[in-house]
N, C-alpha and C positions, 0 to 999 in steps of 0.2 A: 327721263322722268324728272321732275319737274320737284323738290321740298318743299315743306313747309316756308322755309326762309324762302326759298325762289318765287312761290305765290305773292309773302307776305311782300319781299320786291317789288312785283309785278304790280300793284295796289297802289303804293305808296313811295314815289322815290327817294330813293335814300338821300339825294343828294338835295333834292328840294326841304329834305327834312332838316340836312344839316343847315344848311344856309336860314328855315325857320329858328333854329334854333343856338344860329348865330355861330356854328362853330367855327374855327380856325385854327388848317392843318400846322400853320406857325407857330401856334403856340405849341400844339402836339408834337413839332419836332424840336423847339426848345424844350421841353419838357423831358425829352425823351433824353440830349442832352445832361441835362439836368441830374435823370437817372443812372446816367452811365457814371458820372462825373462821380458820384456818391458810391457807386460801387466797385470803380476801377480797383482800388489797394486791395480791397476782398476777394475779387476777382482773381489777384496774383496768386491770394494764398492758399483760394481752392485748387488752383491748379498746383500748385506745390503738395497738396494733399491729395489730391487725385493720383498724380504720378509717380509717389513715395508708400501710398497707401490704400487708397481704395481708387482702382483703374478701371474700374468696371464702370461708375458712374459721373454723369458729367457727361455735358456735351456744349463746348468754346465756340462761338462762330469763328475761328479761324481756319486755317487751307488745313493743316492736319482733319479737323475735325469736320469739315466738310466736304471733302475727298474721298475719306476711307473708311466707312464707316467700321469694317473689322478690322481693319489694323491692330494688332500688339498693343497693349497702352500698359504693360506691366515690365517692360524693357528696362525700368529701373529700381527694381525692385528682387532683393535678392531675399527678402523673409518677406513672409505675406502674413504674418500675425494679428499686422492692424486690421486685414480683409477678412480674419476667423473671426476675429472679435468682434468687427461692426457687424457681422451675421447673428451673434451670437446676442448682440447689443440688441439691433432690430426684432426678434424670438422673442426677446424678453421682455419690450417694449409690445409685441403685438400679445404675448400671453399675459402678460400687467396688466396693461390696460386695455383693451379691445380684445379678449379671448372670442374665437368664433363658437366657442362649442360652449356658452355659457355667458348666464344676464350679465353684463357692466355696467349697465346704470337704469335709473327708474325714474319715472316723472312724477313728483307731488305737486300739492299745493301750495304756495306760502305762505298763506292762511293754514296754523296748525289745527285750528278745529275740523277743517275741509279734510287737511291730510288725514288726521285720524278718524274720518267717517269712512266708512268701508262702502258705502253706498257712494258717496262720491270717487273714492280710491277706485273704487271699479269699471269705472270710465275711464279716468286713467289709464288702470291694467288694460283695457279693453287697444287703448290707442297705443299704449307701448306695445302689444302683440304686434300690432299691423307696421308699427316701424319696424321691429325686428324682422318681420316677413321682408318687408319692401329693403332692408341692410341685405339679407341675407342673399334674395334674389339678385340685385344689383353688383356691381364688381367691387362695393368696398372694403370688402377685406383683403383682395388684390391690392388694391391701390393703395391704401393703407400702409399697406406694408411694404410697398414699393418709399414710398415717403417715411419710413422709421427708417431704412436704407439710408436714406437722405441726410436726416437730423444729423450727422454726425459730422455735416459741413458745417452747421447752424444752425440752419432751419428748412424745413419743409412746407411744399403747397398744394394742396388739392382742392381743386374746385368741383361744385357741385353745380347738375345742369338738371333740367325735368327732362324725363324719358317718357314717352308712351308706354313702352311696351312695359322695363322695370319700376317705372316710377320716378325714378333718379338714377342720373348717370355722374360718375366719377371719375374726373384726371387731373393726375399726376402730372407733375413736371419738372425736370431734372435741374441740377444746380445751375448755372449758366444762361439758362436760356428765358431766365424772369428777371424783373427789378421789382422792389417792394420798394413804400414808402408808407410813415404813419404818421397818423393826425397828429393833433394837441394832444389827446388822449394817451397817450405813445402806442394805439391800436394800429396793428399794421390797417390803411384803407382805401391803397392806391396799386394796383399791379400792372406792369405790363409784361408780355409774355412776348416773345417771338419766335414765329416759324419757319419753316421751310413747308410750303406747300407746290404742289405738281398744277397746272392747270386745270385737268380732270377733277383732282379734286376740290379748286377753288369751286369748278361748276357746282359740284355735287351740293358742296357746303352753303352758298351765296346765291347760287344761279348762275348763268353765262352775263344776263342784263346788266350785271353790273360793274362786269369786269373792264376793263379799258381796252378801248377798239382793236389794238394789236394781237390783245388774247384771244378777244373771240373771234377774229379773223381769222386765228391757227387753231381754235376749234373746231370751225366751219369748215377749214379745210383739211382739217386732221394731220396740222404740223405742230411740230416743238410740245405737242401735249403734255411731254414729259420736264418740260425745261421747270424750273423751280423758281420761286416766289418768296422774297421775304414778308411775310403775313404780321402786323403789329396789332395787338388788342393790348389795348388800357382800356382800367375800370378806376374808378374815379370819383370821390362824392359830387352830386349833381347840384349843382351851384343854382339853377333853375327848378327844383325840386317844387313839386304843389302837390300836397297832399288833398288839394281838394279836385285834381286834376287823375282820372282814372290811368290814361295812355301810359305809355313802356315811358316814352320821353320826359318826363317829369314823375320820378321814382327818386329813391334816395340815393341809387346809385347808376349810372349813366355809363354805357358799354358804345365803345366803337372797334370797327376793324377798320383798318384800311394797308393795302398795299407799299413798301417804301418805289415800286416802280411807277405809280399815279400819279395825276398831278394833283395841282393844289386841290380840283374841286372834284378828287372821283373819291369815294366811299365805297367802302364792301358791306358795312352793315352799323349799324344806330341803334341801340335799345338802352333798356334801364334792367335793375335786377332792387328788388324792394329790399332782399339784404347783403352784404359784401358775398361775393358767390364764391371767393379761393380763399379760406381759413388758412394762415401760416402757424405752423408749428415753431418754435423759437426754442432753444435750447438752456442758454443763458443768455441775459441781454443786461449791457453792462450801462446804466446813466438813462442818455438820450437815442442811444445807438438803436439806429434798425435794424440792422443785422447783426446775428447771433454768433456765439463763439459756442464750440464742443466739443466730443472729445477727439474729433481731428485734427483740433488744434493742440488741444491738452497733449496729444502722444506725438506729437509733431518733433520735438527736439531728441527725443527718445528713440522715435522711428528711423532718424537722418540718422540717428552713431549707428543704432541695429543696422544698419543696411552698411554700413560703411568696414562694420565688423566681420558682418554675416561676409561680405565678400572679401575680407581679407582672411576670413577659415579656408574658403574656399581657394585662395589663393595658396596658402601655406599645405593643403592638403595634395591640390594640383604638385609643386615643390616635391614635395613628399614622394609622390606618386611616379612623376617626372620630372627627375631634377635637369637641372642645364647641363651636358655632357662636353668633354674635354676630348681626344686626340691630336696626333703630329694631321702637320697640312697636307701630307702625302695621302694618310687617308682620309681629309677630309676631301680631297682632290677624287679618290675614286667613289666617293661618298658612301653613306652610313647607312643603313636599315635600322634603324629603333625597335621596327616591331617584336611582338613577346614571339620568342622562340627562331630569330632571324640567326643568319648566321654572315660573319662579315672577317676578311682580310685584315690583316694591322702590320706597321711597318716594324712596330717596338712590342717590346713584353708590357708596356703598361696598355697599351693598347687604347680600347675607351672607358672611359670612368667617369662617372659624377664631379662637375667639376667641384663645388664643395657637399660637404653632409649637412642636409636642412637641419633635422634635429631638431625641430620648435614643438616644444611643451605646450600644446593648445587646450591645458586644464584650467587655463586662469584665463585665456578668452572665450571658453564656452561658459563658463560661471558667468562670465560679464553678458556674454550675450542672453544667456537665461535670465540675467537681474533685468533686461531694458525687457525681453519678453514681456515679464511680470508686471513691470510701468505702463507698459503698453495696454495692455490686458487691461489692467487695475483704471486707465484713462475712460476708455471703455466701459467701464461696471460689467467686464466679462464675466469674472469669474462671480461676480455677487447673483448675475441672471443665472448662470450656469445652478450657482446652488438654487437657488429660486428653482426653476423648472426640476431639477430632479427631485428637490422636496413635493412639488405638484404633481409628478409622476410616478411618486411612492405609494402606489395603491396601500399598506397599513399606515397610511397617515389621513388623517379628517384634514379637511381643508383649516377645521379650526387649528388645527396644529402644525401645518405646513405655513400661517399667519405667524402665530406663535415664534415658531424656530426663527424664522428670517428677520423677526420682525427689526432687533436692532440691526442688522444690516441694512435693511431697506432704509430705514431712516434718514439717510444720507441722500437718498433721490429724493425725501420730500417735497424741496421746492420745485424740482425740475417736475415732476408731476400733477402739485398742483397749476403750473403754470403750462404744460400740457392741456389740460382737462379745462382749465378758464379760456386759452385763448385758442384753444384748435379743437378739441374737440365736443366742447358745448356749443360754437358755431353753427359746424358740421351737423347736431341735431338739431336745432332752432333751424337751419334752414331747411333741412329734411323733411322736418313737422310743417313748418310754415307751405312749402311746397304740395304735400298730404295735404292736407288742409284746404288751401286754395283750389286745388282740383275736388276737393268733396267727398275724398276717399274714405275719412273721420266718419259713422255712422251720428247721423244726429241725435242730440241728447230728447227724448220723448216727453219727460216729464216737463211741462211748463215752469212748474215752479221750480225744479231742478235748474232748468236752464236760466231762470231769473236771477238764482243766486250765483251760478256760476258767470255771470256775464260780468267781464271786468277783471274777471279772478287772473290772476299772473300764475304762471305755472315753473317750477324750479324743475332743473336736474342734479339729481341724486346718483353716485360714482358708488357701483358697488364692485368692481372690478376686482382683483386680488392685489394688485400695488395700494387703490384707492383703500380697501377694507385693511390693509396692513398701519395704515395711515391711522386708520379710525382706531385699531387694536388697544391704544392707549385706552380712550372712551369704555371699552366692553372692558376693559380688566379692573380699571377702577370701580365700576359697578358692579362686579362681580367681588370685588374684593368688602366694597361696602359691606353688600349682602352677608360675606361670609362673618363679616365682624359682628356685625348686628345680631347674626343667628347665635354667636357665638356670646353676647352679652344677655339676649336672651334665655340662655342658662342659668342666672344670675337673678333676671328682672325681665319677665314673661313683659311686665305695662311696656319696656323700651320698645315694640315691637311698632308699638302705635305712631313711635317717632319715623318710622320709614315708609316712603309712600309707594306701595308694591306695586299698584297699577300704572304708576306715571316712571317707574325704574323697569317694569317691562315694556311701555312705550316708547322711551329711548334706546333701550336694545333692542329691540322691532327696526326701530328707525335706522341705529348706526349699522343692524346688518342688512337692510335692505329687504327687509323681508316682503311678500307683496300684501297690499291692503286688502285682498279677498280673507288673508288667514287671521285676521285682525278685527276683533270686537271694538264697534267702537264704544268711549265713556258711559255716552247714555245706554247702548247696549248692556256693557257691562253692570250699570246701577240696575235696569230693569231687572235682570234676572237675581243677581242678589237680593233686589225685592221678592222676589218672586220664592226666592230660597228661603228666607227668612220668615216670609208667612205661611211656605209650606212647613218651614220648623217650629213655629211660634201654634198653628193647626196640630202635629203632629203632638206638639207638649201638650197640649190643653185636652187630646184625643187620651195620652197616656196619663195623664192627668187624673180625669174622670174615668179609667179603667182603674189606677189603682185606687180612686176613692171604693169604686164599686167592687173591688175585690178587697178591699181593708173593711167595708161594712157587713159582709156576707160572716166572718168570723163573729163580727162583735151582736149581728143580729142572733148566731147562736149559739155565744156566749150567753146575752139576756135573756134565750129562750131555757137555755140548761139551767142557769140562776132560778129562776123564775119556777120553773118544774121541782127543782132540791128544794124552796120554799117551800113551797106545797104540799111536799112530801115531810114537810112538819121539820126542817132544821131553824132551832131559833137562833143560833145565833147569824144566820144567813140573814132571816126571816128580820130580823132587825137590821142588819147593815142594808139591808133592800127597803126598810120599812114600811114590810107588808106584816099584818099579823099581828099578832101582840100579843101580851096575856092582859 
């Protein structure tokens, strides 16, 4: 059966595309070149980190790594610290910032009047529902996390694809087997990625059409199916780009695959992608550099003694345990049993014996080996994640106070965070949404004049994450602190009350917690109703008003009526202050 891609093939030749579009596989393999050349010295030192530290990931195009795919890769490695911690690194990296079981970020307006309309916020909330539906269903919180694994080479990539069935599809890809390159901007906006693919599934992916006559020869005749393929995709700003041009081929960004077995003029596949489709995660990045330094690098000098220690405990405890034995040559002639409980001939009374007494005090190299532990660790941000989650796992703590606690330790990841969240995964949602969107999954905005005002409008994302909201922690404490001083001079001077502006200091706390715009009045809302409070009380005084007029004259009407009757009844001197009467 036949893909999408193999239709699209079948329609349109790929190679008649390229040749429209003027390409030349020469320059794609200086290029390629190019990319290697820029990452060779990198290259050495992931492997230096890979095989000291984290063995589990990484994959070299060399004969090791292309032979055996389970082979041992942990053979040099006698403490695995740095492998607890980058676990412990990546947890804490996926519970920070990207928690599955809870919002991390929210889409506003940029326009704050937009944002704080809860009528428009609600379209919003409506679209971030359905992204969080289409993350949730999709494998990115696999992959995700497959790539915080990563970070701790330098950086990480995950590219995002449209799916049919979840909406988007997401992959990973391990250190080695990509080269990144950035603009002017120093945005990474160049990748190429290399595989290893099987014939079978070049068909599946591309079609059989396009493969070179050799392959599909041994398709047709069901040989070598299994032989393997080096598959090259670069993605690449499209130098040809026309925005007034619909087609995939003139987009902002320009996709090829082609085979290194092809010749000059065979193509696997030709497209464009309107935004860069593989977001890199970058740890630190130091000037001009593209690629990133972190803490594999950081616990690298530390990791090299650890291991070098760890196996000379091990050495001294072996000693220990089995030291090198002495006898005469007679019995070593009829030879030795070592085993526990053996029993053995001797020529002499000393018979066999140790030939010296080890005797090493290994208190002063476990201390040292626990201090590079702790360096190690500490390169890591092990032990800072470690308190981090189990203050998030202390069911008697509020989340506000699990912010609270850590918040100065976190402090120290600030940049690395926010430089997560700008260059990897605000991408990651810009393209997601963009993706939504262009398939029509978005429910349309109904009201005309809704949608007038909204057209044009830029849309931000907002990090309400628990690393991101630790960030903000500053923000809420100082407003809170305002608050308390103010209440606290209002004791003093009730008027000082008028100098703080209450509604626009719970709009900012709204905002830096992330709250959603449904539970949010907006300004004119809130004016209407205090209108509405104020002429219900301004009503109520004027009701109470004329109650006690009308219960203060009821006394005084008979007051003048008793007056008036003691008159009457002939008191003069009443009868004179009333001046009724007389004589």
């Amino acid at each position: 059966m036949l893909n999408l891609q193999s239709i699209v093939n079948s329609l349109v030749n790929v190679n008649d595309v390229a040749t429209r579009l003027k390409l030349d596989k020469r320059r794609y393999k200086q290029k390629i070149k190019q990319l290697e050349s820029a990452r060779y010295d990198y290259e050495k030192r992931w492997k230096n980190i890979r095989d000291y530290q984290l063995p589990h990931i990484g994959y070299f195009d060399d004969t090791e790594d292309s032979t055996n795919y389970a082979r041992r890769r942990d053979t040099k490695i006698y403490n695995g610290v740095a492998w607890e911690s980058n676990i412990i690194f990546a947890s804490g990296l996926m519970s920070g910032l990207t928690p599955p079981s809870r919002q991390w970020f929210r889409l506003a307006f940029t326009n704050r009047e937009l944002s704080d309309n809860s009528n428009f916020g609600a379209i919003l909330d409506q679209r971030l529902e359905i992204l969080n539906d289409v993350l949730n269903k999709s494998n990115f919180y696999n992959a995700i996390h497959s790539d915080y694994l990563e970070i701790a080479f330098g950086q990480a990539v995950l590219s995002i694809f449209p799916d049919s069935k979840t909406g988007v599809h997401f992959v990973p890809y391990t250190i080695g087997t990509y080269y990144i390159e950035q603009g002017p901007d120093r945005n990474v906006n160049t990748i190429l990625v290399k595989t290893k693919m099987t014939a079978l599934q070049l068909q599946d992916k591309f079609g059989i059409e396009v493969l070179p006559q050799i392959i599909q020869n041994n398709l047709k005749n069901n040989q070598s199916v299994d032989a393997k393929y080096t598959v090259n995709w670069l993605v690449e700003p499209n130098r040809m780009a026309d925005a007034n041009k619909i087609d995939k081929f003139h987009m902002p960004f320009i996709s090829v695959y082609w085979l290194d077995e092809a010749e000059e003029n065979e193509w696997l596949s030709i497209g464009g992608f309107q935004e860069f489709p593989a977001p890199v995660a970058r740890y630190l990045v130091n000037g001009n550099e593209t690629y990133a330094k972190a803490p594999g690098w950081f616990a690298e000098a530390d990791n090299r003694s650890l291991q070098v220690l760890e196996k000379d405990d091990l050495v001294a405890v072996e000693l220990g345990v089995k030291p090198p034995m002495q006898g005469s040559a007679n019995t070593a002639m009829k030879g030795v049993n070592l085993a526990p409980g053996s029993f053995n001939v001797t020529e002499t009374e000393d018979g066999i014996k140790p030939l010296f007494q080890v005797g090493v005090n290994l208190q002063h190299l476990h201390e040292k080996i626990q201090q590079l532990e702790e360096r190690v660790k500490r390169a890591y941000s092990a032990d800072l994640f470690r308190m981090f989650t189990q203050a998030q796992n202390d069911k008697n703590m509020t989340a506000r106070e699990t912010i609270a606690r850590t918040q100065e330790n976190l402090q120290q990841l600030g940049p690395v965070v926010e430089r997560l969240q700008f260059e990897f995964l605000s991408p990651i949602i810009e393209r997601v949404y963009n993706i939504l969107d262009r398939a029509g999954i978005f429910p349309p905005i109904e009201d005309p004049d809704m949608q007038e005002i909204l057209n044009g409008e830029e849309i931000k994302i907002e990090y309400i994450s628990p690393l991101a909201q630790a960030q903000k922690m500053s923000g809420l404490v100082n407003i809170e602190q305002a608050y308390a001083f103010v209440m606290q001079l209002a004791q003093g001077d009730p008027n000082i009350l008028h100098k703080f502006n209450f509604v626009e200091a719970l709009n900012r706390y709204f905002e830096m917690l992330g709250a959603p715009s449904t539970i949010r009045r907006t300004d004119d809302e809130y004016n209407q109703i205090m209108q509405g409070l104020q002429q219900q009380a301004q009503k109520q005084e004027a009701e109470q008003n004329a109650m006690n007029m009308i219960q203060a004259a009821v006394p005084a009407a008979q007051a003048a009526k008793n007056a008036t009757e003691a008159a009457n009844d002939g008191n003069p001197a009443l009868q004179q202050f009333l001046g009724i009467g007389g004589t």
